[in-house]
TIKESE-620235 format. One record per residue: x, y, z of N, C-alpha, C, O, CB in turn; residue in three letters. Coordinates in steps of 0.1 Angstrom, whole numbers, plus 5000, padded with zeros to 4 digits. Glycine has a CB too. Example, Ala and Ser with C-alpha at 12.3 -4.5 7.8 and 13.67 -1.06 7.14 Angstrom:
BEGIN
513249435078512349555078513249675078514249675085511349555090ALA512849785071513749895071512950005079513450115080514149945057SER
This chain:
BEGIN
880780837961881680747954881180607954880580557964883080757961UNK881380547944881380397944881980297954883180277952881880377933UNK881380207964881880117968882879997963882879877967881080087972UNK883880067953883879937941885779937944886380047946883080007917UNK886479827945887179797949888179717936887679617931886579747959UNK889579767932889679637922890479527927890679417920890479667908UNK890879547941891479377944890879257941889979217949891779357957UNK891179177932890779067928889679067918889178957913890579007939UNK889179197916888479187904888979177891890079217887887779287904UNK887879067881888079037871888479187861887879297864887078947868UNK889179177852889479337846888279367841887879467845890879357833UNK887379307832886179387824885179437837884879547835885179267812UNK884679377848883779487858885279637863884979717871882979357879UNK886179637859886779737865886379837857885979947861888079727867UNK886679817844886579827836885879927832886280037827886479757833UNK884279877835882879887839882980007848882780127844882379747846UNK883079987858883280087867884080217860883480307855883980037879UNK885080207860885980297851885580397844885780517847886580247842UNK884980347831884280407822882880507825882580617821883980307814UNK882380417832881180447837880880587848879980667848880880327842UNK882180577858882480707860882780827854882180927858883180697865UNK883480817845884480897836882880937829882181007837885980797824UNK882480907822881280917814880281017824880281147822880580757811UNK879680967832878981067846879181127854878381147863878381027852UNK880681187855881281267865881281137880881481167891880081437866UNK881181067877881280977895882880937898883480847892880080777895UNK883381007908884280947910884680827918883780777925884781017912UNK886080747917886180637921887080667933888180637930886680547911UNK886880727946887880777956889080777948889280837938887980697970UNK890280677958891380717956892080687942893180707939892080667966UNK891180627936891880557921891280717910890880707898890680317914UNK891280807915890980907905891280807891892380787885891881057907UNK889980777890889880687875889380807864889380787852888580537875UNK888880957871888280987857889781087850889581167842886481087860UNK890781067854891881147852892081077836892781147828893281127864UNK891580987832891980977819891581087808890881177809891480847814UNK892581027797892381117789891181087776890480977774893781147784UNK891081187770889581127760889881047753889080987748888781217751UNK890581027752891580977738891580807751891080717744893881107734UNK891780777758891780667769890280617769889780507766892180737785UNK889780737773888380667778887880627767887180527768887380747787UNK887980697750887380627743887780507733887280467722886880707740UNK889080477742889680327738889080227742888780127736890880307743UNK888680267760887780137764886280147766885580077774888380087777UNK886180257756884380287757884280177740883280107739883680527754UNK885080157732885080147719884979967720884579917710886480227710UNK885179917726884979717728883979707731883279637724885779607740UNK883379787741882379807744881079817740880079757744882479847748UNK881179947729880379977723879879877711878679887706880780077722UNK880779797707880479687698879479587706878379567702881979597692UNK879779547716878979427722877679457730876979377736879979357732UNK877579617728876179647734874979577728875379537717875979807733UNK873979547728872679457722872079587719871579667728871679327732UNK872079597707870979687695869879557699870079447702871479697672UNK868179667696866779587692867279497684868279517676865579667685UNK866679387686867379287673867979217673867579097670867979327664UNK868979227677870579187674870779127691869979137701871779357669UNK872179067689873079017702874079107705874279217699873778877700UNK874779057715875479127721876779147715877479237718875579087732UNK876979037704878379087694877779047678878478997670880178987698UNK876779067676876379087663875279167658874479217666876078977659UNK875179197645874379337641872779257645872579147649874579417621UNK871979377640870779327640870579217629871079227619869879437637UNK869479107635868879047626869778887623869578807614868779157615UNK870678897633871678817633871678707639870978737649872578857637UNK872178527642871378457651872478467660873678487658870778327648UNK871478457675872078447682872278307691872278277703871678547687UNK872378247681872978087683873878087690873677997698873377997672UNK874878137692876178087697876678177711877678177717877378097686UNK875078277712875378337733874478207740874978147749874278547739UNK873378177735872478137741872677947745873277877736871378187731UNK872477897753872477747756871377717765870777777775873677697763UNK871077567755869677497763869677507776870577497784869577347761UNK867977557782867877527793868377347797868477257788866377567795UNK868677317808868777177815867377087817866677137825869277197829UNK867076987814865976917820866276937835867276917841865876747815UNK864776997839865076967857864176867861864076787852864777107868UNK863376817872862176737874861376727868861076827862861576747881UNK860676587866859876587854858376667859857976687870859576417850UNK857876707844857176787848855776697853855976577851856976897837UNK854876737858853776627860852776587847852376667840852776687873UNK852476467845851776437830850276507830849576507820851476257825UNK849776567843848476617840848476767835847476827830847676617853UNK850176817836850476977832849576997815849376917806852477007830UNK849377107815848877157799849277287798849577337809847177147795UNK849377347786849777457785848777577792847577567794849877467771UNK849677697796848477727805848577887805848777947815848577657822UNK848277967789848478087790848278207804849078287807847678117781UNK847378197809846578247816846978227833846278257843845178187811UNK848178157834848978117845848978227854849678317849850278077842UNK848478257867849578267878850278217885850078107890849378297883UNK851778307886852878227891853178307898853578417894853778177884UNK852878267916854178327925855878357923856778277923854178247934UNK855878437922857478437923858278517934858178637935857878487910UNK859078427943859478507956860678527954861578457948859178457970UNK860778657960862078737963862778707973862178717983861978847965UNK864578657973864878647984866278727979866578747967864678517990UNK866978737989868478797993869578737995870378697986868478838003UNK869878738010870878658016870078508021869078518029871578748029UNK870278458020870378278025871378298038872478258035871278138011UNK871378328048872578348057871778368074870578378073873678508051UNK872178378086871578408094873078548098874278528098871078278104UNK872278668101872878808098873678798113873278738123871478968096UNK875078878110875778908119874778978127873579008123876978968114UNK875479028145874879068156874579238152873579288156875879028168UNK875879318144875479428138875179468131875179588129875779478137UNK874279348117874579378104873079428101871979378106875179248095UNK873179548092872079628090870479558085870579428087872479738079UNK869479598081868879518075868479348076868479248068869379548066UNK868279378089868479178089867079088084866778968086868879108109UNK866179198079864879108075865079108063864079098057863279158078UNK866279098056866279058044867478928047868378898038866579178033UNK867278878058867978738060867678638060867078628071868378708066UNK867678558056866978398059867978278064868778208058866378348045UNK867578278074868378148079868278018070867277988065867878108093UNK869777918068869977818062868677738060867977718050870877768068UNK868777708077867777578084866077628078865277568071867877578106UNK866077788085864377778078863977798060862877808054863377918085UNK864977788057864877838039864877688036864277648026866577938028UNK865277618042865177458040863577408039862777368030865977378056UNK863477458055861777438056861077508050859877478049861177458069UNK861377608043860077688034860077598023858977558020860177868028UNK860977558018861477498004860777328003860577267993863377498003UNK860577288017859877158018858177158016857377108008860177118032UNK858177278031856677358028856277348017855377278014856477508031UNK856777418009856277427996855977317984855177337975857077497992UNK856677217986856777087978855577017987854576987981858477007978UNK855576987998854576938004853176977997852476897992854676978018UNK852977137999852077207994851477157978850377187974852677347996UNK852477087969852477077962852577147949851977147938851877027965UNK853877247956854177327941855677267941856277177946854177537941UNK855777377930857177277919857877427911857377507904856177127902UNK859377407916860077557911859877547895859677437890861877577915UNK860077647888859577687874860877807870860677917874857777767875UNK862177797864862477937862861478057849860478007843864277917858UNK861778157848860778247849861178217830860178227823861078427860UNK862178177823861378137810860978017811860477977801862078157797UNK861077907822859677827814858377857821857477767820859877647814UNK857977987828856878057834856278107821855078107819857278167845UNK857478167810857078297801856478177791855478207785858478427795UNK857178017788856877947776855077907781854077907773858177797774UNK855377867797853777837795852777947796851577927793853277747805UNK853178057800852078177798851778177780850578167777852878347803UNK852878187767852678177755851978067748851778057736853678177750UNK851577967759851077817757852277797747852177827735849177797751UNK853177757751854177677743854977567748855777507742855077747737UNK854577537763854777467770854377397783854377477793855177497769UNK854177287786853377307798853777327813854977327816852477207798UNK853077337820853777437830852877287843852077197840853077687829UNK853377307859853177217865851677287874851277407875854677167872UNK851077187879849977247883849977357891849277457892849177167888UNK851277317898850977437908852977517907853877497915850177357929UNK853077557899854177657899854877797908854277907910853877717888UNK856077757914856577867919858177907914859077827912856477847934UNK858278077911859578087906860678137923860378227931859478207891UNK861378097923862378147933863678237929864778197924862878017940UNK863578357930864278457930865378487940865378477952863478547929UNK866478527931867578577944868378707941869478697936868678467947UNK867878807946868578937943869578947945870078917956868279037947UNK870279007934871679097939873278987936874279007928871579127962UNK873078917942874278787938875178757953876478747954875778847922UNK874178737965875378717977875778567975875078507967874678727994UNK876778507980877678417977876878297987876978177988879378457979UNK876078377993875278258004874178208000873478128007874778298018UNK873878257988872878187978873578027973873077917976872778287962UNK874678067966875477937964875677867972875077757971876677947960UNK876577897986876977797994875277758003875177638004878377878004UNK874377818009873377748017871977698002871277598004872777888032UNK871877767992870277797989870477677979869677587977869677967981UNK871777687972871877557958872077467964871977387955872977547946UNK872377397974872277277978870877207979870277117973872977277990UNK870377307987868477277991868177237981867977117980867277387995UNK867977337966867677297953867877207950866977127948867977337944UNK869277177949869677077944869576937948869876827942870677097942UNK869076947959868576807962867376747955867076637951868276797977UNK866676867955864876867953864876877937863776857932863977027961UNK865776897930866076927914864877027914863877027906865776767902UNK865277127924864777307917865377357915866077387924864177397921UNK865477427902865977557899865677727901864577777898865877547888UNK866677797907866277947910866878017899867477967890866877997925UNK866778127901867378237896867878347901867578417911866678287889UNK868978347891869678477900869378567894869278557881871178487903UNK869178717903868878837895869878957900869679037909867278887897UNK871378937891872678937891872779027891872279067881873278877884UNK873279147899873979267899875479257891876279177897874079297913UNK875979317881877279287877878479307883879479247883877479317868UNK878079447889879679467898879879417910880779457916880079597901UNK878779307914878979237923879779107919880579047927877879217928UNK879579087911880578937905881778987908882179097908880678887886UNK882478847914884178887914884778927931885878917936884379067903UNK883578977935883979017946883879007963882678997968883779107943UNK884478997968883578957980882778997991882779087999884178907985UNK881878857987880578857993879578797985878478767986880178987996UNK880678807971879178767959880178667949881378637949878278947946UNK879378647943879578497934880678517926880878627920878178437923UNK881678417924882778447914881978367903880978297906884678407918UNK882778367890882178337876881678237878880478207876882978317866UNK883178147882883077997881881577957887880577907881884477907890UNK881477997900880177977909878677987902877677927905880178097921UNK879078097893877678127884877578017876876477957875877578267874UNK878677977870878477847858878277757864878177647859879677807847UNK878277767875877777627885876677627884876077547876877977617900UNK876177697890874277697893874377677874874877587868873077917904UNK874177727871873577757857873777607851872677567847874577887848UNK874577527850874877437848873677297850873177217843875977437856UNK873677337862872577287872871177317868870177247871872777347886UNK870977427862869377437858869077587860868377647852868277337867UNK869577627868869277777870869677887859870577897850870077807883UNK868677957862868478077853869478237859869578267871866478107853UNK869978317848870478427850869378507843868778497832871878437845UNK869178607853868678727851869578847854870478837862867478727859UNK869178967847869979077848869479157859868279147861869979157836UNK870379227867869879307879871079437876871779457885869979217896UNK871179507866871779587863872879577868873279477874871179667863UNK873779707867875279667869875679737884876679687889876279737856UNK875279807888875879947894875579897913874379897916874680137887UNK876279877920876079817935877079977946878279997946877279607936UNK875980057952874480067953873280087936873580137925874280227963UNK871980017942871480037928871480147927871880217936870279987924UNK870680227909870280327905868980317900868480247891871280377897UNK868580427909866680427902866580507892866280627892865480497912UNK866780407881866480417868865380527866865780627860866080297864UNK864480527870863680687873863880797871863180867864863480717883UNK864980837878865480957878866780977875867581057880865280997889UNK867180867863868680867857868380927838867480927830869480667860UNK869680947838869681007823869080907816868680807821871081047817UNK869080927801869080857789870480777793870180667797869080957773UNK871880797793872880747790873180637802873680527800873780847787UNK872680697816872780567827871980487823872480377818872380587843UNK870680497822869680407816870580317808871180217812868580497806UNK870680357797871280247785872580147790872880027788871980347771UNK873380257800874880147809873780057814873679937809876180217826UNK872880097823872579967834871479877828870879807835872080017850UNK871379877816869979817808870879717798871079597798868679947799UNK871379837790871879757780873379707776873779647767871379817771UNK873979757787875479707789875679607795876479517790876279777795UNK874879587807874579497817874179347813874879257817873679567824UNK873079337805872779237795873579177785873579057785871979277789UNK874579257773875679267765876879167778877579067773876079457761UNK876979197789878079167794877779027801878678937801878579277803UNK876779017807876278887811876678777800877778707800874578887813UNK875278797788875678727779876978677774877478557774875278777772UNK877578777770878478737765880078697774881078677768878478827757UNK880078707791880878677800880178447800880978357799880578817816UNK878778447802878078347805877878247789878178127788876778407812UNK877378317783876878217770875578147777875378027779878378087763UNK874878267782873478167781872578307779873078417779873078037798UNK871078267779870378367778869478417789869078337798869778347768UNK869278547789869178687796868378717792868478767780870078797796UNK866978707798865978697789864978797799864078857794865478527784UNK865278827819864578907826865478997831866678987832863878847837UNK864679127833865179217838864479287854863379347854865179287827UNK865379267866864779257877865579487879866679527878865579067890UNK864279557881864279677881864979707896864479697907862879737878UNK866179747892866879837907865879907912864879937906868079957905UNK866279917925865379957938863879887938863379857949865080127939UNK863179857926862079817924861479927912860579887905861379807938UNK862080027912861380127905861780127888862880117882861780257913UNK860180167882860280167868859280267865858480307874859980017861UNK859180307851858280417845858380397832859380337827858680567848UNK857180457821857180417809858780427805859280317807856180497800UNK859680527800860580537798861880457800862680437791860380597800UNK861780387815862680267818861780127816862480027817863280277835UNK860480107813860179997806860479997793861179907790858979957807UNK860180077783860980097765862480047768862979967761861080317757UNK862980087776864180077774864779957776865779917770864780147780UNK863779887788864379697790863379657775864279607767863379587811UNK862479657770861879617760862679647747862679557738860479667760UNK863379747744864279787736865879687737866479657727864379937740UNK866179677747867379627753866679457744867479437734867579647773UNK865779357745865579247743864879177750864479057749866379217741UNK864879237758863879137775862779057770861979107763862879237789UNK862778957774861278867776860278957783859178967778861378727786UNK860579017794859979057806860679107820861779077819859278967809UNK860479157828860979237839860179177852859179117851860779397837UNK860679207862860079157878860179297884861079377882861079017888UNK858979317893858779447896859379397915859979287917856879527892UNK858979507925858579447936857379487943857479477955859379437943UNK856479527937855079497935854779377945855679297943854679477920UNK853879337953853479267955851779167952850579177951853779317963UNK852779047950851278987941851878837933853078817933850679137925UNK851178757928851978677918851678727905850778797903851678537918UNK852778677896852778687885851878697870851978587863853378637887UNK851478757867850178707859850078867843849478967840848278727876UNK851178757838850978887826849578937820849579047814851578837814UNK848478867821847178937812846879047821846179137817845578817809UNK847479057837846879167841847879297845847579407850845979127852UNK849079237843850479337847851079377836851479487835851779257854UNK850979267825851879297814853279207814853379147825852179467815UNK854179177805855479127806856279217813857279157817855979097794UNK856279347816857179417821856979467833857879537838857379487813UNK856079447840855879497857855279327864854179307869854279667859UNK856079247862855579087867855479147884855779237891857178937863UNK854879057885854579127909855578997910855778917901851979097924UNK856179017925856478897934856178947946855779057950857978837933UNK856578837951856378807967857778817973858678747970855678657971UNK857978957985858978947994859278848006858378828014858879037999UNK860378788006859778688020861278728029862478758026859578448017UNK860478708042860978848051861778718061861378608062859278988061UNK862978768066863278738083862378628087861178668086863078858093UNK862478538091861078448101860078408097859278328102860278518112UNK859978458084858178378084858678238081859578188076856878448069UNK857578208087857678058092856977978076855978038071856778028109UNK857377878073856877798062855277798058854677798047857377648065UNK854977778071852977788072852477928063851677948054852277828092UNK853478018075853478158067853678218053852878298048854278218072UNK854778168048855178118033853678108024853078198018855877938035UNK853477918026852677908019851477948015850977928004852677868019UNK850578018031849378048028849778168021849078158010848478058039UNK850478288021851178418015850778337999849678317995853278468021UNK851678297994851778227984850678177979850478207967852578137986UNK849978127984848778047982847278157977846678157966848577957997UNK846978257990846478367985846978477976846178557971846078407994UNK848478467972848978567957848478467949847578517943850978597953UNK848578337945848178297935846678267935846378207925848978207932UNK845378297944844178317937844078457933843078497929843178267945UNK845078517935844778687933843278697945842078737945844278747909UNK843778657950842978727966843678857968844878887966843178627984UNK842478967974843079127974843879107988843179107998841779267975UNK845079107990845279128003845179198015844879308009845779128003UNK845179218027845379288036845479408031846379428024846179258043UNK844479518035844679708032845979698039846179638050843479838041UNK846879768031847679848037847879948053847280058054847679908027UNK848379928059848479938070849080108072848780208078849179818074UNK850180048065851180208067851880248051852680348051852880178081UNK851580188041851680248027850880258023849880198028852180218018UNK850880348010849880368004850080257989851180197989849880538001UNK849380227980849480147971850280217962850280337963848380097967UNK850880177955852080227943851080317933849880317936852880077932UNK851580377925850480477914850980407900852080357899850780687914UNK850180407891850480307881851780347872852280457870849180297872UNK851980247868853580227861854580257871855680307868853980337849UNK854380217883856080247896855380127906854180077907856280487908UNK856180107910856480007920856580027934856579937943857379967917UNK856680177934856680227947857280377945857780417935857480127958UNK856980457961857980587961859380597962860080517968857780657971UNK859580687956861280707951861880697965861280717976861780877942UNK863480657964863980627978865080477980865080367974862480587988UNK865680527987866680397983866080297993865480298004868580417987UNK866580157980865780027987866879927997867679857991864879917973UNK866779928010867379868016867979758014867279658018866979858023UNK869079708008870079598007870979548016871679628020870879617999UNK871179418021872479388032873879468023874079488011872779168035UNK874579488032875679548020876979448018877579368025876379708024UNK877079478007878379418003879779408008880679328005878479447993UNK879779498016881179538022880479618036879379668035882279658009UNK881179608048880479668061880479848058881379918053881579618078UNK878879878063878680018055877180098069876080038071877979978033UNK877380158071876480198082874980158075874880138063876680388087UNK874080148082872280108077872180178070872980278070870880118087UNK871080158058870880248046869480288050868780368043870980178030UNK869080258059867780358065866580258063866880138062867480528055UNK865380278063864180118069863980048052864480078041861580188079UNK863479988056862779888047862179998037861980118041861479788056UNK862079938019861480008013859679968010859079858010862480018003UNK859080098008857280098009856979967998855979898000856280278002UNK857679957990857179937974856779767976857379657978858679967959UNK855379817973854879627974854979567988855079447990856079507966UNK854879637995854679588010853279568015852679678016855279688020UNK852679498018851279478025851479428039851479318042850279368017UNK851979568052852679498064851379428072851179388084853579618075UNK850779438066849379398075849479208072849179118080847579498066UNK849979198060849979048056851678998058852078888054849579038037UNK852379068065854079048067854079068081854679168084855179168058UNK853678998092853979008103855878998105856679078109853178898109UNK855778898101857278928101858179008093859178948088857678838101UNK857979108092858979218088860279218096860379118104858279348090UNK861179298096862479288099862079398115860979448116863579348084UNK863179398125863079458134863879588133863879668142863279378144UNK
């Protein structure tokens, strides 16, 4: 069953949930939601189905249509530096992070925590170092040379949507006028532990970028899901952002990490700029492609030093550290099938270790305990 709760949720993720059950046999425990009748479910499959994004098209118009009125200007953030030039051929670190929080005494998964105070210091580290946050379309404008990009570029990622992104991580930014991104799970909006609306139009406001992280909390490895999950968590997911936000949704960050030709057509079909794998590596489309971008995990503890040299050797594309205890991913996947460890949203027993995908533990001393 779904962890999905409607106290205080907004009605369209229930909605969401609802349907989405009914459709795949999943039930909703005690709210037996799939008891509707057909004639029901395909009342509130039918709003829906208008605002899905055809190739082409937006999220409430046909193909070929502008989509002037989802989309709004990025924000001027820091000026860029005057020695920047357009710089197709860019690599760009881009790191993955989670919770911004320091983890309760039982709470599962705690190397996907980062304390307030040291996310502070990586975020200095790094400016010291002399990089400069980038969200991932103005990464994609200077990879197209259509814009120029700063000498030394990093994108900062935040999976999933915990609410301690907002309260500890946007402040740091915001002092420093960097922008992150969020790579938004939808049925996490609304609820607690994760960002209510208003909170999203905050950051966003501010400079930050929305990315899609499909809908469904636990993820679904797209991998081994139908044609019809595929399309909910690709292309509904995007349709609903948009059009809840009015800005543009331009990445797609792959649940669990995992992707295959078939779930890349389908984000490329959906409208994506590009996708974030978790691959380990920086970013560098001439040799990944737009749709398997690498980032960098940053774990529990590592200390800022730790940070940047990580960072520093992803972006010469130095080979890292052999693998220790994985094997390297096989091409087009991101790693072996398997659920990928998340803090959870609601208190829920451990979901079992750390996932393989993109791990180099030999270069991650600090992994989680």
């Amino acid at each position: 069953m779904w962890p999905f709760r409607s106290a205080g949720a907004p009605g369209r993720w229930m909605r969401i949930a609802t349907v989405f059950a009914c459709a795949c046999g999943v039930g909703l425990g005690a709210t037996a939601a799939c008891a509707l009748s057909p004639g029901s479910a395909a009342a509130l499959l039918a709003p829906r189905a208008r605002r899905v994004s055809a190739p082409g098209g937006t999220a409430s118009s046909p193909p070929g249509a502008s989509s002037s009125a989802l989309t709004t200007p990025e924000p001027a953030l820091s000026p860029t530096p005057t020695h920047a030039v357009p710089r197709p051929g860019l690599l760009v670190p881009v790191l993955m992070y989670h919770v911004i929080a320091r983890p309760a005494a039982n709470a599962p998964l705690k190397g996907l925590y980062v304390a307030p105070s040291l996310f502070a210091a990586q975020m200095r580290a790094l400016r010291a170092a002399g990089y400069q946050a980038v969200t991932l379309g103005q990464a994609y404008a200077s990879w197209r040379g259509t814009a120029p990009a700063p000498a030394r570029p990093v994108v900062l990622t935040f999976d999933d949507g915990y609410v301690s992104v907002y309260e500890n991580a946007r402040p740091v930014l915001q002092s420093m006028h960097w922008p992150g991104v969020l790579c938004q799970q939808v049925q996490r909006i609304g609820f607690p532990g994760g960002f209510t609306p208003a909170q999203i139009r905050v950051m966003l406001a501010s400079g930050w970028e929305l990315a899609d992280h499909a809908v469904t909390q636990p993820e679904v490895d797209l991998t081994t899901a139908s044609a019809s999950v595929i399309h909910f968590e690709v292309f509904s997911s995007r349709a609903d952002l948009r059009t809840e936000f009015h800005t543009r949704v331009r990445f797609f960050c792959y649940p669990v990490g995992h992707y295959d030709p078939a779930v890349v057509a389908a984000v490329r079909a959906a409208g994506f700029s590009g996708a974030i794998s978790t691959v380990f590596g920086a970013a560098d489309p001439a040799v990944e492609g737009m749709y398997r971008l690498e980032r960098i995990r940053v774990w529990a503890g590592e200390s800022p030093q730790q940070l940047v040299a990580i960072v520093g050797q992803a972006a010469r594309r130095a080979p890292p550290p052999p693998p220790s205890s994985f094997p390297e991913p096989p091409p087009e996947s991101s790693g072996p099938a398997g659920p990928a460890g998340k803090p959870p949203l609601h208190p829920e027993p451990a979901a079992g270790p750390f996932p393989a995908a993109g791990v180099h533990p030999a270069s991650r001393s600090a992994a989680a305990t």
